[in-house]
DONU-911595 format. One line per 8 residues: their letters; for each residue x, y, z of C-alpha. Coordinates in pm, 1 decimal. Layout:
N
A	X,Y,Z | ...
//
This chain:
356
XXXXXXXX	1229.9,17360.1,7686.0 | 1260.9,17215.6,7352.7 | 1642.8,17179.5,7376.6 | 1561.1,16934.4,7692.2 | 1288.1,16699.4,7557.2 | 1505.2,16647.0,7299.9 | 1812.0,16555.7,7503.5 | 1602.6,16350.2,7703.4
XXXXXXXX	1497.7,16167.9,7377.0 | 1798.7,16126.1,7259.2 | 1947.1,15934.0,7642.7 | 1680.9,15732.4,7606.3 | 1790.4,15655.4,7235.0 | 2137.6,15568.8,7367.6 | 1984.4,15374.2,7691.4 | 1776.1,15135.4,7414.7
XXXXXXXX	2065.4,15097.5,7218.1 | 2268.4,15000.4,7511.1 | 2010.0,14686.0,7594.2 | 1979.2,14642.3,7287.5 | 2413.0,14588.0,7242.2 | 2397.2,14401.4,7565.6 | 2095.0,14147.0,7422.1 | 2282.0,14134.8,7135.3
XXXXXXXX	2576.2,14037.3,7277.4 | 2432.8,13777.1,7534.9 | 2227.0,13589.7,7294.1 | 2472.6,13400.1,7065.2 | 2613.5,13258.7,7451.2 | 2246.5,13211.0,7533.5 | 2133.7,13002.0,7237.1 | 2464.6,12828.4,7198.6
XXXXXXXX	2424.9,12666.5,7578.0 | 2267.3,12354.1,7424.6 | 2528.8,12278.2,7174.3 | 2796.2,12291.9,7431.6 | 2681.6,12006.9,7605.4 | 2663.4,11804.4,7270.0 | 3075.1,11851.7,7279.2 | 3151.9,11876.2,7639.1
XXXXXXXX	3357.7,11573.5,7578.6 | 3611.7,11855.2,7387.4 | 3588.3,12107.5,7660.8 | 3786.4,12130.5,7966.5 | 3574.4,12101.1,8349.0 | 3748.3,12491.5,8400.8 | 3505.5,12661.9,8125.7 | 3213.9,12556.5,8276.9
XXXXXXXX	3265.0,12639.4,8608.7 | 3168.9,12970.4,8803.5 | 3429.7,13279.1,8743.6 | 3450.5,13673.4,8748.9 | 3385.6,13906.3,8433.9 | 3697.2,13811.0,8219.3 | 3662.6,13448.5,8230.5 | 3304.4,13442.1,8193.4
XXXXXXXX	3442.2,13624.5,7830.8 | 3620.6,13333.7,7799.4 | 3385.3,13104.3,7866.0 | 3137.5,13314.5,7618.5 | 3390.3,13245.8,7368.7 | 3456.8,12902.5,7440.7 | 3090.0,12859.2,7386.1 | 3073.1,13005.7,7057.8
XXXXXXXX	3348.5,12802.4,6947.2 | 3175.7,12495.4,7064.3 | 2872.9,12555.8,6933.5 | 3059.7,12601.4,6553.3 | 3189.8,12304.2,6570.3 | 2916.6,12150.2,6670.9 | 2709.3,12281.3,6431.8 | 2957.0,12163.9,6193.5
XXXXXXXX	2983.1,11798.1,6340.1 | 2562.4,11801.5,6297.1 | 2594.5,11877.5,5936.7 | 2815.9,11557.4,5847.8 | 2624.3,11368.4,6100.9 | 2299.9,11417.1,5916.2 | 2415.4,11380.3,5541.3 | 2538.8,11008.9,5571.1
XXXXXXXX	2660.3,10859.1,5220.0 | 2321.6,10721.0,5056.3 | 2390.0,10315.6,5056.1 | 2407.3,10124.4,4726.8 | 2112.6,9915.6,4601.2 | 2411.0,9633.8,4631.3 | 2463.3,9688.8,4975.8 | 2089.4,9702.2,5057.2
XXXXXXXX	2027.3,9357.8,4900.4 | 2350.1,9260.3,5096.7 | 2535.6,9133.4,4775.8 | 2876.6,9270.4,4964.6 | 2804.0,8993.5,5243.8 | 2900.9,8758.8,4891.4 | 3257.3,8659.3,4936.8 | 3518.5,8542.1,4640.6
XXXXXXXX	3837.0,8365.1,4613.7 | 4005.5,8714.1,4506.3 | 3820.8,8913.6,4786.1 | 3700.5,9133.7,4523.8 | 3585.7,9525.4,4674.2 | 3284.4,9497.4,4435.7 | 2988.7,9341.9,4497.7 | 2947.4,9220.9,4102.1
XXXXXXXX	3212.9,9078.1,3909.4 | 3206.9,8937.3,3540.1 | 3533.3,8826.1,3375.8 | 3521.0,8650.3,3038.9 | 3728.1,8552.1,2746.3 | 3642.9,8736.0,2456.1 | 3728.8,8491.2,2224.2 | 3589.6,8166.4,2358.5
XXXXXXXX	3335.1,8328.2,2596.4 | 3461.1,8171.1,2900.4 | 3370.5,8288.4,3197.2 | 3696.9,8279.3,3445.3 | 3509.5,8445.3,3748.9 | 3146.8,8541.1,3805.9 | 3026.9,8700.2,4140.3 | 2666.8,8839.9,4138.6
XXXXXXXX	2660.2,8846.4,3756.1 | 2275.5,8807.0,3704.9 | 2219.9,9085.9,3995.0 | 1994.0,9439.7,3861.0 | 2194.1,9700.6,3941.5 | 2177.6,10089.7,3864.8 | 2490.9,10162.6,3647.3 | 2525.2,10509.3,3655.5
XXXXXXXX	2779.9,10665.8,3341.3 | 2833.6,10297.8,3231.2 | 2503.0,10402.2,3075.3 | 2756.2,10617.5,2819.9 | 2890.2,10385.9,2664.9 | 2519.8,10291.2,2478.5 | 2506.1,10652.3,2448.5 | 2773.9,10631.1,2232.1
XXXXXXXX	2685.0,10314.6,2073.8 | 2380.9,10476.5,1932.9 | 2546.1,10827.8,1827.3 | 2832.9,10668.5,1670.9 | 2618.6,10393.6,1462.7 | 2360.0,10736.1,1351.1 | 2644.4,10821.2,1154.0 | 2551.7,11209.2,1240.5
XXXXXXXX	2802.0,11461.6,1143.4 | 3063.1,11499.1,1405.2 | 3165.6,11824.7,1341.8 | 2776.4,11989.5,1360.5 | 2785.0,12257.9,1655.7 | 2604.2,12170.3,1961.9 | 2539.1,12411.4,2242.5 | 2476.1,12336.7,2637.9
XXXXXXXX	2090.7,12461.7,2730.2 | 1934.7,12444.3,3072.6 | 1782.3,12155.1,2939.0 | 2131.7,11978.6,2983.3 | 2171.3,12100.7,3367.1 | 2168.8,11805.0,3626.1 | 1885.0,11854.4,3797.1 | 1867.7,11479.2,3911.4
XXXXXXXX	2146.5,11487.8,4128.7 | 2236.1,11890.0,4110.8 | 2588.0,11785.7,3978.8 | 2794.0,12071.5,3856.2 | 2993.6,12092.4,3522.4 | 3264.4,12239.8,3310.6 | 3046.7,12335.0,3041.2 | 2858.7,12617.8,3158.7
XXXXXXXX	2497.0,12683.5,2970.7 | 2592.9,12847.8,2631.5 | 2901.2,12663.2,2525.8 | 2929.9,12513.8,2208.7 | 3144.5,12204.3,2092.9 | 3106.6,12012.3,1784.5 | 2929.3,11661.3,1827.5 | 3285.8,11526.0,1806.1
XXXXXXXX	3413.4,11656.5,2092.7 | 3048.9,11627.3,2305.2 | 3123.4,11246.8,2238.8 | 3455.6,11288.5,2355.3 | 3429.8,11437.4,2690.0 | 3143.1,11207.4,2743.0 | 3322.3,10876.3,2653.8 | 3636.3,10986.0,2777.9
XXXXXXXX	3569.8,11243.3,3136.9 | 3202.6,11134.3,3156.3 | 3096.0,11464.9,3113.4 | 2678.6,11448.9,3177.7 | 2615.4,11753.2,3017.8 | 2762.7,11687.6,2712.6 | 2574.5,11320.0,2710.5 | 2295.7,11490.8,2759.1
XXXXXXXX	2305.3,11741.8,2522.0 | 2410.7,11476.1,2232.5 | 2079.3,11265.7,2348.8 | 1859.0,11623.9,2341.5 | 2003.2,11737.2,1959.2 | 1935.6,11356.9,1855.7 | 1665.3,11346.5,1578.3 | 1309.2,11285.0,1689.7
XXXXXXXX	1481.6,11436.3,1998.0 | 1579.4,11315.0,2388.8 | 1207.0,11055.6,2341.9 | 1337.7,10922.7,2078.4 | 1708.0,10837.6,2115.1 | 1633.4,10676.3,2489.1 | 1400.9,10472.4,2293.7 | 1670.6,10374.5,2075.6
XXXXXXXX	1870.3,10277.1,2368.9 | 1678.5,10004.1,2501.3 | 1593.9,9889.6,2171.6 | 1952.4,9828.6,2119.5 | 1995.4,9697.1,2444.1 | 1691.8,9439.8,2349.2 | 1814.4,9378.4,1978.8 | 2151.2,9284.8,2146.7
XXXXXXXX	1955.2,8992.5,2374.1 | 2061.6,9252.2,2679.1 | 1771.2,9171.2,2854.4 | 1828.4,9255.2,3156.9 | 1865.8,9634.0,3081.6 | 1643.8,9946.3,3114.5 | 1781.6,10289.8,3007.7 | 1552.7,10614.1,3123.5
XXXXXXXX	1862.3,10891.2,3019.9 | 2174.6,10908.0,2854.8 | 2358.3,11016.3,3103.7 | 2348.8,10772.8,3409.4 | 2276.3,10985.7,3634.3 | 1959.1,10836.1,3714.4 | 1969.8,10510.6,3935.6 | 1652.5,10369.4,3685.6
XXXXXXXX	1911.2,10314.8,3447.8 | 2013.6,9958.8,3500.2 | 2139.1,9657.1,3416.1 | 2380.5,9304.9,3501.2 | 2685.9,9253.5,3467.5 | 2655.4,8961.3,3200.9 | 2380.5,9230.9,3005.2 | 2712.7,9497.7,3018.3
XXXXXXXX	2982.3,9223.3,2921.7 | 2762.0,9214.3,2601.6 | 2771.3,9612.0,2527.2 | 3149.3,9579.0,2598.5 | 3159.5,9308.6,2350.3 | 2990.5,9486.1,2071.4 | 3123.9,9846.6,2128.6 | 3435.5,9722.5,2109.1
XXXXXXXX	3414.4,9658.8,1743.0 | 3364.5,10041.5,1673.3 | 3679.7,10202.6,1641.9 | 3535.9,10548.9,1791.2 | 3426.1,10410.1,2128.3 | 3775.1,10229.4,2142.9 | 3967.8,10556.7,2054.4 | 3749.1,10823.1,2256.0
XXXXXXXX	3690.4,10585.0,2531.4 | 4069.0,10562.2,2598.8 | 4237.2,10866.6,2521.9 | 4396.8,10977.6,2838.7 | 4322.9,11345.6,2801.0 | 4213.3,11601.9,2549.8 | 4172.5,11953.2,2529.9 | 3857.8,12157.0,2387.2
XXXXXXXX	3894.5,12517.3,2322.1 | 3602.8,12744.0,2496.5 | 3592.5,13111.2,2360.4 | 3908.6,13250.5,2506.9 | 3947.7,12925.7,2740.7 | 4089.1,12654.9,2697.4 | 4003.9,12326.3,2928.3 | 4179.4,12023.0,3024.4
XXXXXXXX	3996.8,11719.4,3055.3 | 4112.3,11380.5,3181.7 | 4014.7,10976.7,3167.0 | 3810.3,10899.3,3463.2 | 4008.2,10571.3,3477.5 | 4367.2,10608.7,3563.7 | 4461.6,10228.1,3423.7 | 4445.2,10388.6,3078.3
XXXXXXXX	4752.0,10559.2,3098.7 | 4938.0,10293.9,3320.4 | 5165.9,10105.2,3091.4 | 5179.5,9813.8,3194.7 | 4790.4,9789.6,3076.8 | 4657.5,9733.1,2731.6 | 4305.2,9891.7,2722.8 | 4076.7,9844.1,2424.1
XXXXXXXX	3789.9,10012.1,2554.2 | 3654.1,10128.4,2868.0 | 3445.6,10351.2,3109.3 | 3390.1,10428.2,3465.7 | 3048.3,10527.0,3630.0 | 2928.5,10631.9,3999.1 | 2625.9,10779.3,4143.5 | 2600.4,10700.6,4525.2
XXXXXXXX	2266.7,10460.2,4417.4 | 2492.2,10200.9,4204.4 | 2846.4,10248.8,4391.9 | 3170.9,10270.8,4198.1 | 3145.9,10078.0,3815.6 | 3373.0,10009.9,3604.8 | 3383.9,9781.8,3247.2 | 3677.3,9707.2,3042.9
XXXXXXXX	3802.7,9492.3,2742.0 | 4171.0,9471.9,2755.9 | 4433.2,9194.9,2717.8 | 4611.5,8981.4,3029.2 | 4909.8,8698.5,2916.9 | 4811.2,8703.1,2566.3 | 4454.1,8660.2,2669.8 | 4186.0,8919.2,2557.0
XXXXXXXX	3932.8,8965.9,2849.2 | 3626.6,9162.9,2925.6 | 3583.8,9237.2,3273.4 | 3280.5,9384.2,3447.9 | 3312.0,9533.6,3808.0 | 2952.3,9706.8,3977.9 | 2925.9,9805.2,4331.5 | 3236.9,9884.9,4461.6
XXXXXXXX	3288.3,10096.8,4773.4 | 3589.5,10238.3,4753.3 | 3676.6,10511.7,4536.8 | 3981.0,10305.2,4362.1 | 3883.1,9962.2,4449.9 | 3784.6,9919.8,4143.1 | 4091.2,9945.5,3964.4 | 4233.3,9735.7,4243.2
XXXXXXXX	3982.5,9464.2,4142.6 | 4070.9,9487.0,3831.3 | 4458.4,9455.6,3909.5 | 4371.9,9168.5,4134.3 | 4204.9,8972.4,3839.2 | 4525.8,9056.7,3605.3 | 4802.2,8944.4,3879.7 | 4529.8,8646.5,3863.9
XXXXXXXX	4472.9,8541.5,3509.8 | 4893.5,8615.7,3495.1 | 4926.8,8326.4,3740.2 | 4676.6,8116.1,3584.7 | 4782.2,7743.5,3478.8 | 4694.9,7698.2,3041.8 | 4461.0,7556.2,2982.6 | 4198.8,7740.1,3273.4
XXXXXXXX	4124.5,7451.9,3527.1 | 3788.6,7618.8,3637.5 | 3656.0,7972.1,3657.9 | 3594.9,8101.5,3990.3 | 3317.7,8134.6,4148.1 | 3160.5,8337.5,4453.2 | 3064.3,8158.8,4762.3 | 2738.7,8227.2,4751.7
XXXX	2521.9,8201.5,4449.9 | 2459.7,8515.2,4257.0 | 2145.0,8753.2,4365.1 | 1886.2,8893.9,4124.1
//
């Protein structure tokens, strides 16, 4: 008697288990109905049409395939690229005689201070890791020790942006090389982590930032971080032609900012880090000092002093779309300024008036 309940229990065990298969089995079909028709432009008449057990497998399948992609298709479709605050004020609608990619362009002589092209120059723009280079400016002029230990913290982890990084919390490079790889590969957590170990501490050094950027007439210019990352940090192009001007005349920002690649050793690792600008190891360019920036908010950046026919130029370039326009801005201006008539007729100008 016993014997039977319990076989009885255990058919109606398997029975459950059975639906429960067959539910199983019939539900990714089921909810994946509605994403079909989002592709049916993809999917042939023939697997939507009526048919016998093994191509209604098929069309099961076709379903699930359809709904992936789909799903995948949905993901791009809602994560469109954030657009620039250049692009919102319509600066790009701003044409120039070079048809320049960036929105903002600044091009002076260094020597005389003559502006050969200016597109946008007075506009407020977010500058992302251009910000770096007054991160430097105010390390380098602290006259800290360079070869005091530093070590990354979860204090230096991107939470702004949610960025990743090399230098994994608990590595330890000497100020030196922090400076380096933040000069040289932008590195954010190393920027950070110089601004956090600054005396007085991250309050104080950002408030030596802008009162650099003030004592330099940069008036235009408001730094919240050292890093760039956030889009507060802003400025114009004629407020950044300054800061190129003066860093410049420190020999560290000239030699970190340009080395094409260095190497920093990590306990048993050793890492390979690159110039975010690829000019600086074309030779056919002569770069005194430079550095890149992006965040989605400000577009790509780029500042440089370098020299073109004998000339020694700073040029400024915000807002570009592209991820190597800029450098192809800055190539047009060279084949420009090679071509250019002595003495400089005119600078050039946008055709419409630069925006605030």
């Amino acid at each position: 008697m016993h014997h039977g309940r319990s076989s009885a229990v255990t058919s109606f065990s398997r029975l459950l288990g059975f639906a429960a298969l067959a539910v199983a089995l019939a539900s990714p079909a089921a909810f994946a109905a509605p994403a079909k028709d989002s592709s049916a432009k993809k999917q042939p008449r023939a697997a939507v049409s009526k048919a016998g057990p093994t191509r209604a497998a098929a069309q099961a399948k076709s379903v699930r395939v359809s709904a992936k992609s789909s799903k995948a298709a949905t993901r791009v479709a809602f994560t469109p690229a954030r657009p620039s605050f250049g692009q919102v004020a319509g600066l790009h609608e701003v044409s120039d005689p070079l048809d320049l990619k960036s929105s903002v362009a600044y091009v002076i002589d260094q020597d005389t201070h003559e502006v050969l092209l200016s597109k946008n120059d007075q506009a407020v723009l977010p500058i992302a890791s251009l910000t770096k280079l007054m991160t430097g400016m105010i390390i380098s002029q602290a006259q800290l020790p360079m070869d005091e230990p530093i070590t990354i913290t979860q204090e230096d982890v991107d939470t702004e942006k949610g960025s990743s990084s090399r230098l994994a919390v608990g590595s330890t490079l000497t100020r030196g090389e922090m400076l380096h790889l933040a000069l040289m590969s932008s590195e954010n957590r190393a920027a950070h982590a110089l601004g956090r170990t600054f005396p007085g501490g991250m309050g104080v050094f950002v408030a030596q930032m802008n009162v650099k950027a003030m004592l330099l007439g940069m008036t235009d210019t408001k730094y919240v971080e050292p890093t760039g990352l956030s889009s507060r940090n802003q400025s114009s192009a004629r407020d950044l032609a300054t800061l190129v001007n003066v860093a410049h005349g420190d020999p560290l920002l000239r030699e970190l900012s340009t080395s094409p690649g260095y190497e920093v050793a990590l306990g048993r690792r050793t890492l390979q880090y690159n110039n975010t600008n690829g000019l600086v190891k074309n030779p056919t360019w002569d770069i005194g000092l430079q550095k890149t920036g992006y965040i989605s908010e400000a577009g790509r950046c780029l500042v440089m002093q370098t020299k073109v026919a004998g000339r020694k130029l700073i040029m400024v370039f915000l807002d570009s779309a592209g991820k190597f326009s800029r450098l192809g801005d800055a190539e047009r201006v060279r084949r420009w300024v090679e071509t250019m008539p002595s003495p400089l007729a005119a600078p050039l100008q946008a055709r419409v008036g630069g925006n605030g």
